[in-house]
N, C-alpha and C positions, 0 to 999 in steps of 0.2 A: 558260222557253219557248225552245229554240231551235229555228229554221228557218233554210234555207239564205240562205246573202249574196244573194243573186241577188233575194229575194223580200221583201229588210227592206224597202222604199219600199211595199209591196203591204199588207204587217201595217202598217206605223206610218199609211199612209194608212189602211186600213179602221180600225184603232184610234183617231185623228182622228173619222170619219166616226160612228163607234158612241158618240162623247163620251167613249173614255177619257183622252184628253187633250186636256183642258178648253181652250176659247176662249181663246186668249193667255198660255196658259200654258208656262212652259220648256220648252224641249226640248235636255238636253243631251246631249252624244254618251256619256260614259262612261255614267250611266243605261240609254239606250237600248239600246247594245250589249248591256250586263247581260242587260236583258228578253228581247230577241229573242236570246243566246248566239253573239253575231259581233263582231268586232272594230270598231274604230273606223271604219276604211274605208269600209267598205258602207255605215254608217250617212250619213258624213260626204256617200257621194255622193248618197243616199237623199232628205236632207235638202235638199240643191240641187235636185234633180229635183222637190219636193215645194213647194221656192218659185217654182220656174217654175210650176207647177200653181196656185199662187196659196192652198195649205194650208198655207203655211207664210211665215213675213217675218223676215228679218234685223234685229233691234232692237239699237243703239248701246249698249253695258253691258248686255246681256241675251241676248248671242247670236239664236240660231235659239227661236222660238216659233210657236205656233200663231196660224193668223190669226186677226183678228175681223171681218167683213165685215159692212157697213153693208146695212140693209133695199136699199135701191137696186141695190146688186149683187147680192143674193140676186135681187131682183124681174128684173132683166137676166136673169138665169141661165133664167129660168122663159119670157119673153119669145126666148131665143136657142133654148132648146129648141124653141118652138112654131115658129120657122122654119125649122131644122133638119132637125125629126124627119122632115116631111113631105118634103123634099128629097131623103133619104136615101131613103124609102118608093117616090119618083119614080124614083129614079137603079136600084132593086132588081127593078123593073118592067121596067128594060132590062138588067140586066146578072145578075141571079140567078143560079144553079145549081140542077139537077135536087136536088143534095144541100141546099143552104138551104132546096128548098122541101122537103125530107121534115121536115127539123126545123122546121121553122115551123107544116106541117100537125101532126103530132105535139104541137109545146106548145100550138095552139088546142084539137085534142081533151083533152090532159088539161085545160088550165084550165076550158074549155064542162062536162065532166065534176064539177073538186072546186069551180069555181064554186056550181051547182046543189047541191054538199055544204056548202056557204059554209068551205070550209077559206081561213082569211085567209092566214094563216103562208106554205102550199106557194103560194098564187095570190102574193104577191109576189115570191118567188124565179121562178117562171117568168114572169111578166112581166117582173121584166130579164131574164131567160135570152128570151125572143120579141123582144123591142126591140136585145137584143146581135145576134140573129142577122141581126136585119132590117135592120142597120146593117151589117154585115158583106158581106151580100149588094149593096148598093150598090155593091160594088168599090172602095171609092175607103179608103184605111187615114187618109188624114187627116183625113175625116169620121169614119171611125168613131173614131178615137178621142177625137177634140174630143165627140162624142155622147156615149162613153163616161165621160171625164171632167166631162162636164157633169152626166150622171146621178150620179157620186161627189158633186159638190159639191150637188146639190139634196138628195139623201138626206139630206148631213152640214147643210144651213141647214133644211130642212124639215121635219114629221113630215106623214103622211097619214092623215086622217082618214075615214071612208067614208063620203063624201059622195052617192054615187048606187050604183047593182047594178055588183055583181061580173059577173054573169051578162051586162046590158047591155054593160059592158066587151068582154066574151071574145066578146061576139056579133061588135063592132067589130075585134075583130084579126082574127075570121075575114075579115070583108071586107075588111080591108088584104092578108091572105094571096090572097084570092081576086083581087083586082087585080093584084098582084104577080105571080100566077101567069098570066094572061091575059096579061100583058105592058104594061100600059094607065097607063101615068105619070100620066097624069092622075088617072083615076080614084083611082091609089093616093096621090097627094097628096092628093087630096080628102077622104076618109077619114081619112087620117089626120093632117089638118090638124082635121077638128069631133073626132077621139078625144080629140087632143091639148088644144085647148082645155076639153073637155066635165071632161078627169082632173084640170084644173090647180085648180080648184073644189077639191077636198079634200086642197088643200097650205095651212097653216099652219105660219108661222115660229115657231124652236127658240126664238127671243131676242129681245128687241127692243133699237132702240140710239137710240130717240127717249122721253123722259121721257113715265109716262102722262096728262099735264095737255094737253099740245103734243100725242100722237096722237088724242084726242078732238076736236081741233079739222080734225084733217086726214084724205086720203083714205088707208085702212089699203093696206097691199103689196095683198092678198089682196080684191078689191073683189067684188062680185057679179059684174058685166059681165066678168072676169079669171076664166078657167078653164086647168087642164092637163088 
């Protein structure tokens, strides 16, 4: 497979995030370069950029590997999102574009549409394609991309189960759409602060990193009273 130097941090991180390079597993540069058809370089810088991101950890005799992050920082991650997301939703209410809001209208109609088809597959790609926009629209690029990066890493600790309606779902970003477009921070935090908790409900973790004798005795990440 090759693709351009520019974009190796983008494939080795979604290749991370889809499990093909397993939890704490090596990551050495000549491999890597192989896979993706780029030179060491890009890889080497790829590799830094990807341990700031915190997918990556520099181990003593073992170089660059994949991290393995403890239930607690997965639980963080789901916790930083629910205060975030809504923030961003507030900040999009003052600062949008006519053009954010054509594409934000647009992905509520198709989702409210293959919702009601229960298509799962196309409603998770336009849900981060609605949530990237709506983050965007905040104006603010260091939000969006802390949002953005937090979504990598919940994908790559979580899988999502269907916990409640697709449909109730797409009902709820119309109303964050409909705030946002009103102009009403409020409101649009609002909403999208109960979306936020209502989703976090059908996130279970990929792994666990506590023996199952010790998590029977304790409260699991993923509690009832705990929604995304």
């Amino acid at each position: 497979m090759r693709i351009p130097a520019h974009s190796v941090c983008t494939a080795i991180r979604d290749d991370i995030v889809a499990g093909v390079h397993e939890r704490g597993g090596r990551l050495t540069e000549e491999v890597l370069a192989r896979r993706y058809g780029v030179s060491r370089v890009p890889v080497r810088e790829a590799l830094r950029t990807l341990e700031a991101e915190g997918f990556v950890v520099a181990r003593r005799h073992a170089g660059a590997c994949v991290a393995e992050p403890t239930e607690q920082e997965a639980a963080d991650l789901l916790e930083m999102r629910m205060l975030l997301e809504p923030l961003g939703a507030a900040r999009a209410a003052q600062r949008r574009t006519e053009a954010h809001l054509k594409v934000l209208r647009g992905l509520v109609r198709l989702g409210q549409e293959r919702a009601r088809r229960g298509n799962s597959e196309d409603l998770r790609s336009l849900g981060g394609w609605f949530h990237e926009t709506l983050a965007q629209a905040s104006g603010s690029p260091s939000l969006t991309a802390t949002l953005t990066q937090l979504r990598h890493k919940i994908a790559w600790m979580y899988r999502v189960e269907a916990a409640r309606s697709q449909v109730e779902s797409w009902v709820e970003h119309g109303a964050i759409v409909d705030a946002v477009a009103r102009g009403d921070s409020e409101r649009a935090r609002a909403v999208t602060a109960l979306h936020t908790e209502r989703a976090t409900a059908g996130h279970r973790l990929r792994f666990s990193t506590v023996p199952e004798r010790v998590r029977t005795s304790q409260h699991s990440v993923n509690t009832p009273g705990v929604r995304y």
